[in-house]
C-alpha positions, 0 to 999 in steps of 0.5 A: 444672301439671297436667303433674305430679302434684298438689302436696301441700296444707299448711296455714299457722298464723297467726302474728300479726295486726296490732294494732287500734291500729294499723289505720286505718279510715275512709277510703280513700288513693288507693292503695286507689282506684287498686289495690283500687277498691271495697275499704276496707283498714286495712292492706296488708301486704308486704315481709317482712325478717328482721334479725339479732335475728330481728327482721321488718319489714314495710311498710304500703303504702297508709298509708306505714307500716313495723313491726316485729316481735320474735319475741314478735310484739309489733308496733312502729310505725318510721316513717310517711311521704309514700310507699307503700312495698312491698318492703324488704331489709336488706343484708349491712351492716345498711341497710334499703332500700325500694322505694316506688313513689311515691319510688323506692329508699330508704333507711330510718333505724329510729332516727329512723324517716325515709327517704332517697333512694337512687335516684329515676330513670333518667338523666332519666326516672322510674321506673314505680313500683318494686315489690320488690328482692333483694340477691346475694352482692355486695351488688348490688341488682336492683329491678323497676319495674312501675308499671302495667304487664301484658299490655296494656303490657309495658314493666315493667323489672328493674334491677341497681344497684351500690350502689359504683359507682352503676352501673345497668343494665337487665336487662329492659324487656318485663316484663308487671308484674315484681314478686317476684325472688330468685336461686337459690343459685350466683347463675346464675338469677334468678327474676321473678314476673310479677304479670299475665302469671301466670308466673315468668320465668328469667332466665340471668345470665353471668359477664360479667352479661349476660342472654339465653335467658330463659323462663318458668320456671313458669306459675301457675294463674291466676285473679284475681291472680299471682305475687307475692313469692318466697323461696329455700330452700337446696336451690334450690326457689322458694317463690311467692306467689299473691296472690288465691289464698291460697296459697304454691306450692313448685317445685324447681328444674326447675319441679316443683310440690312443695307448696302452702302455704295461708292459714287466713285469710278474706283471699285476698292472699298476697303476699310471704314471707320465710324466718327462724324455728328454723334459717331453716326457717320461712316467713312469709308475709304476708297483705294483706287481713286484716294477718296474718302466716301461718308454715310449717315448710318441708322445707328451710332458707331460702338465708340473706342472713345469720345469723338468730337464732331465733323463738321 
C-alpha cells in the first residue's frame, strides 16, 4: 500500500455490545483452544446480515449461538446448537443460511431456532471447515472452505452451488485460508480475502462461469492476522476487514487504498462487515474479541441484496 498515498483515517463509533447475560465466562470450548490458544472468550462474534426489517444477525462461533438485533439494538438470542457456526446470509427468498464449520452449509429456522443441512460435503469427501458465503443476483451460493489451511498448505477451496439444481462447482482449490467474498456490482470480479496469505485475490467470472487470470487484487499490511470479511458498496469499492488489526480498509476498485475505518475498542479482531443503517450507507463492522458491533458512515451506499429498512 505504500504505492499510494495514505488513506484517510476514520474512526468508528460502537454501536452495540453484547449483553452480559449473554456472555459465557468460565470455561474454555475447543474452539477457543484450537483457534485462540491461550485466550478465554465469552463470545466471538461474525456473520453480520441485515433482513428486510433492518433486523441484523449475527453468529457466536465458539459457542454455537445466533442473535439478533433490532435496530434499537436490543439483542435476542434465535438459537444455540451443536456447531460452530461463522458466516450467514439471508437470501433473496427470505432463508437464512450458515456456514459452520463443523456442519457444513445450513440452513436456519429463526422461529424454531434450530438448523438443517444444506450441503455437508463434496461427493464423498468432507468439507475442510467452511468459512463464509455470498449470494449473486441468481441466487447462486459461493462458500469458501478453508479449514486449517494457509501458506503452509494451500489447499483451501472456493464453491459455487446452485441451490435449483444442487450443482456444485469448485471454483478454486489453491486458495491460502480463503475466507470473506463478495462480488463487484456487474457480477464479473469476485473478490476472496485470503486470511494468511494477507491479500485479496481477483477471481475473473465468465459468461460461461468459468475462471482464469486470477491475481491478487490487493496485498494487506500484515501483521498478526489477515484479511477477513468483505462488503461491497454500490460504486464497486471493496471494504475489507483486518482481523488483528482493528480496522477496516476501503480500496476502489483499481486497488486504491481510500479509507481506513478503525476500532475504538480494546479488542483488535474486525472481522466481518455488513452494509445496512439510513440509505444502506452505514457499515457495521464486528469486533470479535470484545462483542461489539462498531458503525460507520460510508462516502457510498452499500450494493443492496435487498431492500433494507433503516436503523434507527
Amino acid at each position: 500500500m505504500s504505492l499510494y498515498p495514505p488513506p484517510e483515517t476514520v474512526q468508528t463509533e460502537l454501536w452495540t455490545r453484547m449483553p452480559d447475560e449473554f456472555r459465557r465466562r468460565g470455561d474454555i470450548p475447543h474452539w477457543v483452544a484450537a483457534n485462540r490458544p491461550g485466550h478465554t472468550l465469552d463470545s466471538f462474534l461474525e456473520g453480520p446480515s441485515f433482513d428486510r426489517d433492518g433486523n441484523l444477525y449475527v453468529t457466536d462461533i465458539p459457542y454455537g449461538r445466533v442473535f439478533r438485533i433490532d435496530p434499537n439494538a436490543n439483542w435476542t438470542l434465535v438459537a444455540e446448537y451443536e456447531g460452530w457456526p461463522n458466516g450467514l446470509k439471508i437470501h433473496r427468498d427470505g432463508r437464512i443460511f450458515i456456514t459452520d464449520y463443523r456442519r457444513g452449509i445450513v440452513l436456519l429456522d429463526p422461529t424454531r431456532g434450530t438448523v438443517e443441512p444444506v450441503l455437508t460435503h463434496r461427493k464423498s469427501e468432507s468439507f475442510r471447515g467452511v468459512n463464509d458465503l455470498f449470494f449473486d443476483a441468481r441466487g447462486r451460493m459461493y462458500f469458501t472452505d478453508q479449514g486449517q489451511t494457509g501458506l503452509h498448505d494451500p489447499t483451501g477451496r472456493v464453491y459455487r452451488y446452485d441451490l435449483a439444481s444442487e450443482r456444485l462447482d469448485c471454483i478454486i482449490a489453491n486458495a491460502p485460508s480463503p475466507n470473506g467474498l463478495v462480488m463487484n456490482p456487474d457480477e464479473t470480479i469476485l473478490y476472496v480475502a485470503m486470511t494468511r496469505g494477507n491479500a485479496v485475490w481477483r477471481v475473473p467470472i465468465f459468461r460461461d462461469d468459468a475462471t482464469s487470470k486470477v491475481s491478487i487484487f490487493t496485498a494487506m499490511a500484515g501483521g498478526n492476522g489477515g484479511a477477513d470479511g468483505m462488503a461491497m458498496d454500490s460504486e464497486g469499492s471493496l471494504h475489507v476487514c483486518d482481523a488483528g488489526n482493528a480496522c477496516v480498509w476501503s480500496f476502489s476498485r483499481f486497488g486504491e487504498p481510500r479509507h481506513r475505518y478503525c476500532s475504538p475498542t480494546a479488542g483488535r479482531a474486525t472481522t466481518n462487515c455488513a452494509f445496512g443503517g439510513t440509505d444502506n450507507r452505514e457499515l457495521f463492522i464486528t469486533e470479535s474479541e470484545t462483542g461489539s458491533i462498531l458503525r460507520v458512515t460510508t462516502q457510498a451506499p452499500g450494493q443492496p441484496m435487498f431492500a433494507h429498512a433503516e436503523i434507527r
